[in-house]
N, C-alpha and C positions, 0 to 999 in steps of 0.2 A: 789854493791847493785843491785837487779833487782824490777822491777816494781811492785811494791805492790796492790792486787787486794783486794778492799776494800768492804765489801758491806754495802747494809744499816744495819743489824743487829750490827757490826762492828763502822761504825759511831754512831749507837744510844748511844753504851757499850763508848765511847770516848768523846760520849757530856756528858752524866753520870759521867763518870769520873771526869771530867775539872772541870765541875759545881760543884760537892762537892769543889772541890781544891780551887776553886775559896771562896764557900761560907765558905770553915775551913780557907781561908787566911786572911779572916776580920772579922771572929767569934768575937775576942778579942781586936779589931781594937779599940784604945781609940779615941779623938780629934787630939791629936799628931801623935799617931799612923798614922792616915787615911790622914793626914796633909804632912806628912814626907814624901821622892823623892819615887817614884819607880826606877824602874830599867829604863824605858822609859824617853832619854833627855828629860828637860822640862816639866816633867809629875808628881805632885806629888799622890799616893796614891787614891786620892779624882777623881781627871781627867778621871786614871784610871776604878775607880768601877764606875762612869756614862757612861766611854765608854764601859764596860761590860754592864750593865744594858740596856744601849739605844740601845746597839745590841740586846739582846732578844725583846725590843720593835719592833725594824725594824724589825727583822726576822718573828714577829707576826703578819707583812702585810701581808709577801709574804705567810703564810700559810693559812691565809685569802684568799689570792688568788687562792692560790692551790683548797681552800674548797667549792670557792664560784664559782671562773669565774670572779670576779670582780676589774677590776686591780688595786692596792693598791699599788705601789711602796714602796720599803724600807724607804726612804726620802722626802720629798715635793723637797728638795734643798739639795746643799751642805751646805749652810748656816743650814739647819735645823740639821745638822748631827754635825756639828762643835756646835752648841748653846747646845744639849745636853750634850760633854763630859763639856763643861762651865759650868755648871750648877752644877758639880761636886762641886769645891770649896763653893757652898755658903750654899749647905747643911751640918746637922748635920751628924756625926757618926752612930747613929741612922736610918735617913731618908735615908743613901747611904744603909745598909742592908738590909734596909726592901725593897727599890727600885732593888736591886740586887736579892734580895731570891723573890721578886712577879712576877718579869717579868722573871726568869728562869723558876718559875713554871707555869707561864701563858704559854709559851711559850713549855714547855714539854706537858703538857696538848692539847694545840692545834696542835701539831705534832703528838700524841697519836690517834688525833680524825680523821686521812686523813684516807680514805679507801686506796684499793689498787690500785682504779682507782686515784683518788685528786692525788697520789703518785704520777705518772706518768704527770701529769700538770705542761705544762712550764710557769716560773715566770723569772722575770728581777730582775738580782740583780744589787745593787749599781754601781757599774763598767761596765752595759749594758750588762752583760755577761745573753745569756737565756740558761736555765737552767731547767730540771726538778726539782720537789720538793724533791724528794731524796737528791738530793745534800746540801738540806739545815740544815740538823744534820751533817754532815762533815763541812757545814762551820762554826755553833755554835761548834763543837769540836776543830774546827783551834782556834775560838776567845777563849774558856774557857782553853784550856790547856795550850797557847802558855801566856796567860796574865794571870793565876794563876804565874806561874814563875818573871814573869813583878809586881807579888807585892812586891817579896826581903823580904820575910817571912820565906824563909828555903823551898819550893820546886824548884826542879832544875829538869832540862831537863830529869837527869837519873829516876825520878819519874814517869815520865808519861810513858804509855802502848808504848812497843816496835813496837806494827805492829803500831799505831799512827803513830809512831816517823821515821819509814821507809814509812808510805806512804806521809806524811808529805814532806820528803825529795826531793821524786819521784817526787812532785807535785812543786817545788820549784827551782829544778834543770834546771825541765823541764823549767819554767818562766824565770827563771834567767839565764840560759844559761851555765855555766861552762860543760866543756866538762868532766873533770875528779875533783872528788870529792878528798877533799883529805884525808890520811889516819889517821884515830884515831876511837875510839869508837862512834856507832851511835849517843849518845845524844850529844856525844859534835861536831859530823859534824851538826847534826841539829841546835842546837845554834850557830853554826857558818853562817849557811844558811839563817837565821832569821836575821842575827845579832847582835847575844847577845854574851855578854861574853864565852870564849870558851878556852877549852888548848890547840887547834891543834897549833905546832908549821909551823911557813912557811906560816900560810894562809892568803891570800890576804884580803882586810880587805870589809866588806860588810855594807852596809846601813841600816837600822830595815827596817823588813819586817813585815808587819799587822800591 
């Protein structure tokens, strides 16, 4: 595999993506449903769609920031990041959709509205990483593609967009380190780079990533 050259149109068509997947994987989501494990240890369904949800929240600072000048960090706290996916469990079925479908659209909206200079504006994401705001539709496409799959609803790695899935890998490899990738079809090296279920026979065994 060689280095995947991404750009913003690219991640915009990949947060688009994710985010349907994400909102057709709880369309139908009952009490049980929403209730029931994900694919993420320890994670049921509910944990889940507030950690989706409270990421288009955070990401709704840094665009703020982008827009304004005015520094808005992702988080207050770690504490604060950790109390949203919590917060998952004690709501209804209902209340996690509506909070998933308002804050993606909030959150496509205010990325709609950066000019081409706001673009170029560095922001601090969670991890201290500075960053232009570009960067931050590829990192809502990490969070919406990789955790549509993380609902255990019937979409799998081989669903989501190929150049995704190879820049994906480029960006993971690079983090993680292995020198040589091993050989099977892209979505299931990428589920295996994540840490998710995978058929590559041989492969050493990895931690969830995201």
């Amino acid at each position: 595999m060689t280095d995947a050259v991404r750009t913003l149109a690219d991640a915009r068509a990949w947060a688009g993506t994710g985010t349907e997947l994400v909102l057709a994987a709880v369309a139908d989501l009952d009490e049980a449903g929403f209730s029931a494990d994900s694919a993420l240890p320890g994670w049921t369904r509910k944990h889940l769609a507030a950690h989706v949800a409270a990421n288009a929240d955070a990401l709704c600072h840094l665009v703020h920031w982008a827009a304004t000048g005015e520094e808005t960090p992702m988080y207050a706290s770690a504490e604060e990041r950790a109390a949203g996916i919590a917060r998952g469990p004690a709501l209804s079925a209902e209340e996690l959709r509506s909070w998933l479908t308002a804050s993606a659209h909030r959150l496509a909206e205010g990325l709609d509205g950066l000019t081409d200079e706001q673009w170029q504006h560095q922001v601090v994401t969670a991890q201290g990483r500075t960053v232009p705001a570009t960067e931050l539709l590829w990192m809502r496409a990490r969070e919406v593609c990789v955790h549509a799959v993380d609902f255990a609803v019937g979409t799998a790695f081989a669903d989501l967009p190929d150049g995704f899935l190879t820049a994906l890998v480029d960006e993971i490899r690079d983090k993680r380190g292995p020198a040589d990738l091993p050989y099977g079809p892209l979505p299931e090296v990428a589920a295996w780079l994540t840490g998710r279920p995978h058929s590559l026979a041989d492969a050493p065994e990895l931690g969830p990533w995201l």
